[in-house]
N, C-alpha and C positions, 0 to 999 in steps of 0.2 A: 913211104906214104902210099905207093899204091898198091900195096900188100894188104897194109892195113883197112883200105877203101876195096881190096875185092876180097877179106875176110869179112867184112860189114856186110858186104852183097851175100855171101853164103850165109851167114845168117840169118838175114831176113827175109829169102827162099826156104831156109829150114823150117824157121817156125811158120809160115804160112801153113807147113804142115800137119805141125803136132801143136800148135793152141785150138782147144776146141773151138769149132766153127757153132753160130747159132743155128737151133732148129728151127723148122719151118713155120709151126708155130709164133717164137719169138718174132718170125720177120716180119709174119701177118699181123700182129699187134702194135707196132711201132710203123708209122706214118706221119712223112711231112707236109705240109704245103709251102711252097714261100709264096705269100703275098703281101710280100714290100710294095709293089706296084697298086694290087689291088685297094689298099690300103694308104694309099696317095703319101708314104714314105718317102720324100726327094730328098733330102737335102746331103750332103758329101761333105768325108770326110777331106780336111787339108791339113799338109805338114808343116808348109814353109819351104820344099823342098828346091834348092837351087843349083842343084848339081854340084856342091862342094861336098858332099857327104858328111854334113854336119850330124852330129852325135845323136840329139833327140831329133830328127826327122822318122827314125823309124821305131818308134817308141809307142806310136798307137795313142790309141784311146778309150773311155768305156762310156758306159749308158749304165742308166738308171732307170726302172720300172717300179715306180708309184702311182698312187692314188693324192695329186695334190688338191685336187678339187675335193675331194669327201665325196665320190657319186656312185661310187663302187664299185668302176674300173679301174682299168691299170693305164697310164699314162706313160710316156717316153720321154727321156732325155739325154739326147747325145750331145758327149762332149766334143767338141773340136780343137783343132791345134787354130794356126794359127801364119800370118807369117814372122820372119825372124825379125830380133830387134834391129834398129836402127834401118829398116826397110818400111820404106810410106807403102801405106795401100789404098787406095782412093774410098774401097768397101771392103775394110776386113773382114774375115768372116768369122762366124757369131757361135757357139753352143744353140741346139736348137729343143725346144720343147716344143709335144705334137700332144694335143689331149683328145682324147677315146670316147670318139662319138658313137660309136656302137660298128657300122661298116667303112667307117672312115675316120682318119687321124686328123686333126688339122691342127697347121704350125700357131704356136700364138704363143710365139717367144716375142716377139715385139711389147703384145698387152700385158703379158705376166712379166715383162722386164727382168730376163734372166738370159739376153743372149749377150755374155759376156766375150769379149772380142780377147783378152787372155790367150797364150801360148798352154790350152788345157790337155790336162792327161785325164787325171779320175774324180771321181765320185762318189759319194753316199749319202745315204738321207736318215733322218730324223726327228723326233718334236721336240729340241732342246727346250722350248721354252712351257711346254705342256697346256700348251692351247689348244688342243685337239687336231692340228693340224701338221704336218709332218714339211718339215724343214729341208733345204739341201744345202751340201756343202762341195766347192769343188775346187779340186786342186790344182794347182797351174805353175808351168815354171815360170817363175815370178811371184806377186802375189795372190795366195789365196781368196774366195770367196765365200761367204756363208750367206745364204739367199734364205732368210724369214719369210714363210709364208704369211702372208693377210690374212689369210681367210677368206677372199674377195677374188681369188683369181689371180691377185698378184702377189709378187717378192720385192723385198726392198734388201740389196747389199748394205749389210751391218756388220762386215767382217773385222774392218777396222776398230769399230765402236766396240765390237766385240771381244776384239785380242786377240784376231786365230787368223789374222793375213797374214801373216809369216813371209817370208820373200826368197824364197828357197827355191828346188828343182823338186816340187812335191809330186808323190805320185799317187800309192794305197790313201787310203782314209777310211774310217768307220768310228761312229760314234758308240759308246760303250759305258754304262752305270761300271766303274770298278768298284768305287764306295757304296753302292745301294744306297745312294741315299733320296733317290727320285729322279735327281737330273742326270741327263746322259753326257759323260764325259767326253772327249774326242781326241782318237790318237790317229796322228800326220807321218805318213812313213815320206822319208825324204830319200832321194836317190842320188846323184852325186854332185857335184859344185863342176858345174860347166860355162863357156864363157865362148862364144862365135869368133871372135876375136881368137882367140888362141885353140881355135878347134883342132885335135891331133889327127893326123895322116896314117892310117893305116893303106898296108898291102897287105894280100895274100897270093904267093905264086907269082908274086908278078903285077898284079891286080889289084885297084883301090877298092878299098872297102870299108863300112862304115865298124867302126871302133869297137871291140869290146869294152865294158866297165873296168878293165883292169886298165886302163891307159889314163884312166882319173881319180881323181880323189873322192871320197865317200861325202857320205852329210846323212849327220846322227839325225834320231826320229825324236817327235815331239808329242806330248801328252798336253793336254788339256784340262783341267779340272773346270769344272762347270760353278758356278759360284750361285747359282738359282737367281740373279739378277740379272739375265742376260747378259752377263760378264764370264769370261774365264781364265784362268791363271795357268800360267806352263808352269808346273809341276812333274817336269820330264826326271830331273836330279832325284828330287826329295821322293819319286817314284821306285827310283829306282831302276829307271829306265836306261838301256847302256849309252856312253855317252862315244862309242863304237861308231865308226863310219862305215853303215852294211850294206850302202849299197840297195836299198829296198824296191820293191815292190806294188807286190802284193800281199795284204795282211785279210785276217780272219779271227771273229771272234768267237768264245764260246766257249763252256764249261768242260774239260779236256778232263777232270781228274775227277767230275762227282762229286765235288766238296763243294755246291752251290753257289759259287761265284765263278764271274767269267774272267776267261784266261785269253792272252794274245798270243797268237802264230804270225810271225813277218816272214816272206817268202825274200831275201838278199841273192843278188845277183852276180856269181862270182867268189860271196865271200859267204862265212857259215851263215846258215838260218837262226833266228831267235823266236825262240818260244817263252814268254813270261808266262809264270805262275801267278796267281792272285794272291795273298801270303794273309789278305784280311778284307771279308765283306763287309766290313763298316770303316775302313780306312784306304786309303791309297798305298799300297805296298806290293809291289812288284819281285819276283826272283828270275834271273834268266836263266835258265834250262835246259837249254835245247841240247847241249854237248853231252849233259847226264841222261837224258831222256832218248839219244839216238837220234833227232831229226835236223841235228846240226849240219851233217856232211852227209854224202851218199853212203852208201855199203863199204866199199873200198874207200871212204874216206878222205873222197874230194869234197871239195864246194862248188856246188853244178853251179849254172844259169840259174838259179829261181827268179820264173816268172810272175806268175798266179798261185794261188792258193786255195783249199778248202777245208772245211770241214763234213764230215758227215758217218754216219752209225749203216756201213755198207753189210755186217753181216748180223744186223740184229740183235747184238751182246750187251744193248744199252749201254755202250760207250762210245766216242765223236773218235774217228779217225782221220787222219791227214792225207789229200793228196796236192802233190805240188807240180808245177808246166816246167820245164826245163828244155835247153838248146837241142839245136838236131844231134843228132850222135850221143847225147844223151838222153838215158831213158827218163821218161815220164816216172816220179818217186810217190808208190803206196805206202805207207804207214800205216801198221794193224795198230790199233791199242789195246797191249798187252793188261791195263788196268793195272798196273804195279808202280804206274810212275815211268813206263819203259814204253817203246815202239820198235817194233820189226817192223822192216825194210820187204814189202812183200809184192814187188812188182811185175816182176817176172811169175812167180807163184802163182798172181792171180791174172795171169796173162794181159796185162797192160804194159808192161817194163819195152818188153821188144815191140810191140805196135807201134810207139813212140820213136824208133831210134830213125825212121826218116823223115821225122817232121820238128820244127822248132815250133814249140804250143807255147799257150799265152791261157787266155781263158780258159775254166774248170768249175769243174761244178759234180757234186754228188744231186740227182733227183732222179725221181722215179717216174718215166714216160710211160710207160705201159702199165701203170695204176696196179701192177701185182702185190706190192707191199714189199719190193725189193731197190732199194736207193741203185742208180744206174750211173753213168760216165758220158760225161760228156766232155768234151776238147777242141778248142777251136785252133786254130795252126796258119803259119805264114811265116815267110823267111824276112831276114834283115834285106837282104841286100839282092837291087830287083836283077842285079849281073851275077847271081851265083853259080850258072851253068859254067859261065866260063873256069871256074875253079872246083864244082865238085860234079862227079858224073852222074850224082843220083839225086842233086839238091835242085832244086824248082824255088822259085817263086812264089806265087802263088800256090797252097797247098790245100788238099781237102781237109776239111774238121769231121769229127769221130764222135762218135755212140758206140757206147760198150751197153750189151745190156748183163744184167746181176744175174749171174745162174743161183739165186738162192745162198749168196755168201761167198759159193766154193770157188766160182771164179769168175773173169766179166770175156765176153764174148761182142768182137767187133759187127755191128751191123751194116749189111752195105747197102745203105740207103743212100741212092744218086741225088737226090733234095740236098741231106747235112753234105755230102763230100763233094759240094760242088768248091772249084777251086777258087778262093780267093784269097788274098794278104787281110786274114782276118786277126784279131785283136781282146777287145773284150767283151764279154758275154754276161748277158741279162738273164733272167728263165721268173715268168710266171704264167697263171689263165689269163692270158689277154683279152677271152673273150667269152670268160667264164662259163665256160662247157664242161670243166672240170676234168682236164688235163693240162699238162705243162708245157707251154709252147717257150720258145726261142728265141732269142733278137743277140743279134753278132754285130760289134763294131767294127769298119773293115779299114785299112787304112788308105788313104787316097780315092776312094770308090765308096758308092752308097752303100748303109747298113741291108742286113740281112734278115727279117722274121718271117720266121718260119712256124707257120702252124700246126698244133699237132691233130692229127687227123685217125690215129691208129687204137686211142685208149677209150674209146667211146661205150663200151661194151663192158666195161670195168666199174667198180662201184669207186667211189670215191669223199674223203672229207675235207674240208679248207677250214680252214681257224682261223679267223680273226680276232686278235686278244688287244683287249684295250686298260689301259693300268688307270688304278686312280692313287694307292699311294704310291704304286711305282711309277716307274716314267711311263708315261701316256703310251707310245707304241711298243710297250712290251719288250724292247728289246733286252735280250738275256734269259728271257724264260725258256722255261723246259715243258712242251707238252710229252705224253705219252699216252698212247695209245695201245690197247689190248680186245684184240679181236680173236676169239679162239688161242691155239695155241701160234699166233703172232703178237710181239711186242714191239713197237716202231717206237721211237725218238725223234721230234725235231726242236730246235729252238731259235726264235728271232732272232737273226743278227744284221747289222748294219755293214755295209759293205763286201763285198762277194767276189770271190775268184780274181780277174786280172782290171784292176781300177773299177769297178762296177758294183749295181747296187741289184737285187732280184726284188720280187715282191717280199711284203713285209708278211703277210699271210703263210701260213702253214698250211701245205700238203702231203695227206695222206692217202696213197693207193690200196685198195684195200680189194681186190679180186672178186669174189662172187659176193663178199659179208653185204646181207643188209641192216646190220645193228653193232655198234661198237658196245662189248661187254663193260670195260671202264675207258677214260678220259682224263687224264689228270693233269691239271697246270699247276707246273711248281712257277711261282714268282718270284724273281731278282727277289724284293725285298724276304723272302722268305715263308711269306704264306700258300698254300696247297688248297685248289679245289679238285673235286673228284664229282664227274658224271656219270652216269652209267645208262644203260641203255640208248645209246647215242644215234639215230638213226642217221645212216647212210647219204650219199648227192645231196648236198646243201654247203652253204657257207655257216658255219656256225661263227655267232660273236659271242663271245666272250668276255665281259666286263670284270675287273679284280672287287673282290667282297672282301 
């Protein structure tokens, strides 16, 4: 064992060496603020935590960044835990929503009646019902909730009415058109069947520590069909969905093969990943994948940690590639998409693989902070177990989260910005313009301790475009389309999706960094349902909307 732990130490003393370091340049472009405080951000994360090392105490949380008003910022919404069952609490505490008054947040989770007192993990949002206003739904061990916007400021829980409380150890969620048929369906990654009452006892060394996933039993993931009545059907079987205990996550959607329908990636913790194919955009039909495709197991052909998930087009090839958060001592997993139906394993390659090997990360996310037109890395990080020193000589607690930025594809390069790596048991991670400046600020959900946003202060200098797409025969918030964008000889890719990285929701809006360009050449939005608009001449710094014809 301690061979093995001072061969891990030489390691990652070598590559501080030989992975390229960024230029001076890069460092000057990239800048944080945190102003949580400024920003009158209070409210704290709780776990239940009671000194038994119960299983889901350090399992975290996410946030969500929408616009539930329609005023055309971004709004927050953190999830909180909770305490354990069969424990009174005289004021439990609540999920908190903060709406975006321009220099200041303020809490009005009481008047929008959406501070749900739930055991919550994640989140995501949508407009199931295509009323123009964008929906949430949040997941909790226990039951579920799906929060209807009004229109008015408030939500009314119609989870039950609806058929998507479920009573499970939920965690991922993202809403998702698999059929095209206008409504957005909703897939529930469930994570395993746990019960306080029989909570398992781990050691390590000697030392109590909280449990890996492998000490319990699984709990298969559920699909939703949307029924256009504000009804929807689990149609997990008839999907095709496996009926596998994986253990899940984090999940992410998005068109992975180019055939115009969206496809799911679940991020399983312990046990292989599942990636489903779409098999039909006008039907529900599922194929699971992931063992032919490569993104089942690691290189050597274990089943890491997966924590969080994403997607994103990091070298410009017009195809969505994978990256996934995994445990300390294992690396952080890139997926290129080879476009064959295949993915390399390119972590190390692109110098993220070893960066990762002393931290356990959670949140992830592919975006481009310095507005060059190059999708970048971010990582947010934090251990299970707040007694780790005493059993590993290089594991911390609290740990710094990472920025890679995009050398142009070839590779990503750690920046060392004292703002992101400050140290904390962070979680899950949000990323839009909070404050529409037109760059991509931050917000971290941290566990036990207040969230984190961080403003970006470095990409000012940078041209930039934001998409706003709104569907009318497809589902109102666009989710599943494909913009693209062509600026000289750059081609960029993004597309809406519901749910993000580790439990978490990002903005629903599309950015594009675009370097000196003051005019985008073409524009093109392909739509779920299958129709193509094409712009051109698209001028530069603005929010463009975009309505489906």
């Amino acid at each position: 064992m301690r061979y093995k732990k001072l061969t891990g130490l030489f390691l990652i003393v070598f590559i501080l060496y030989t992975v390229p370091q960024p230029t001076s340049s890069q460092v000057r472009a990239v800048h944080f603020t945190d102003v949580t405080g400024k920003f009158g951000v209070k409210c704290r994360h709780t776990n239940g935590e009671r000194g038994e090392k119960y299983f889901i105490e350090p399992i975290g949380s996410g946030v969500a960044l929408f616009d539930f008003d329609n005023d055309g910022d971004l709004d927050f919404y953190f999830v909180n835990g909770s305490t354990l069952p069969k424990v009174d609490a005289p004021m439990p505490p609540t999920n908190v929503l903060y709406r975006n008054d321009g220099d200041i947040f303020t809490d009005v989770t009481n008047e929008a009646s959406v501070g749900d007192t739930g055991y919550g993990l994640g989140c995501c949002v949508g407009d199931y019902n295509n009323d123009g206003f964008t929906d949430l739904y949040v997941t909790n061990y226990g039951a579920n909730v799906l929060y209807r916007n009004n229109g008015n400021g408030t939500f009314t829980d119609v989870a039950d009415a609806a058929g998507v409380d479920g009573n499970q150890f939920s965690s991922g969620c993202a809403f998702v058109d698999i059929d095209t048929d206008g409504y957005l369906d909703l897939y529930v990654v469930n994570y395993v069947q746990f019960d306080p009452d029989t909570n398992p006892e781990c050691t390590r060394q000697g030392v109590r520590t909280y449990c890996t996933p492998e000490a319990l039993e699984g709990a298969a993931d559920i699909l939703y069909r949307n029924n256009g009545d504000g009804t929807f059907t689990d149609v997990t079987a008839k999907a095709g969905i496996s009926s596998a205990n994986g253990k899940g996550l984090g999940v992410v959607c998005g068109d992975i093969d180019n055939d115009g329908d969206v496809d799911i990636f679940v991020a399983n913790d312990t046990t292989p990943n599942f990636l489903y194919r779409n098999d039909s955009n006008t039907a529900i039909k599922m194929t699971e994948d992931a063992l032919f495709a490569g993104v089942a197991l690691s290189e050597e052909g274990r089943a890491y940690s997966g924590m969080g998930a994403n997607l994103g087009d990091f070298d410009n090839d017009g195809y969505l590639d994978i990256v996934i958060t995994n445990f300390q001592d294992q690396t952080n997993s890139l997926y290129h998409n080879a476009q064959s139906g295949f993915f390399n394993e390119v972590s190390f390659a692109k110098g993220v693989g070893e960066r990762s090997l002393p931290y356990l990360a959670w949140g992830v996310d592919f975006i481009d902070f310095n507005n060059d037109g190059w999708l970048d890395l971010f990582v947010a990080n934090g251990h299970l177990d707040d007694n780790i020193a005493e059993m590993d000589p290089i594991g911390t607690y609290p740990q710094p989260n990472q920025l890679f930025l995009n050398n142009r594809g070839v590779n990503f390069s750690e920046i060392p910005d004292a703002t992101i790596a400050q140290r904390k048991v962070s979680r899950g991670t949000a990323f839009g313009d909070i404050d529409n400046d037109g760059d991509v600020d931050i917000v971290v959900s941290n566990l036990k301790d207040s969230p984190t946003v961080l403003r970006n202060d470095g990409a000012n200098d940078s041209r930039w475009l934001s998409v706003k797409l709104i569907g009318t025969h497809c589902n109102r918030d666009a989710i599943g389309a494909r913009v693209t964008v062509v600026s000289g000889d750059l081609t960029q890719i993004r597309e809406v999706k519901s749910g993000s990285g580790y439990l978490s929701q990002n903005d629903l809006r599309l950015h594009f960094g675009l370097g000196s360009t003051t005019r985008i050449d073409t524009l093109t939005v392909r739509w779920l349902c299958g129709k193509v608009q094409t712009l051109r001449g698209v001028k530069t710094n603005q929010v463009l909307v975009i309505s489906e014809k």
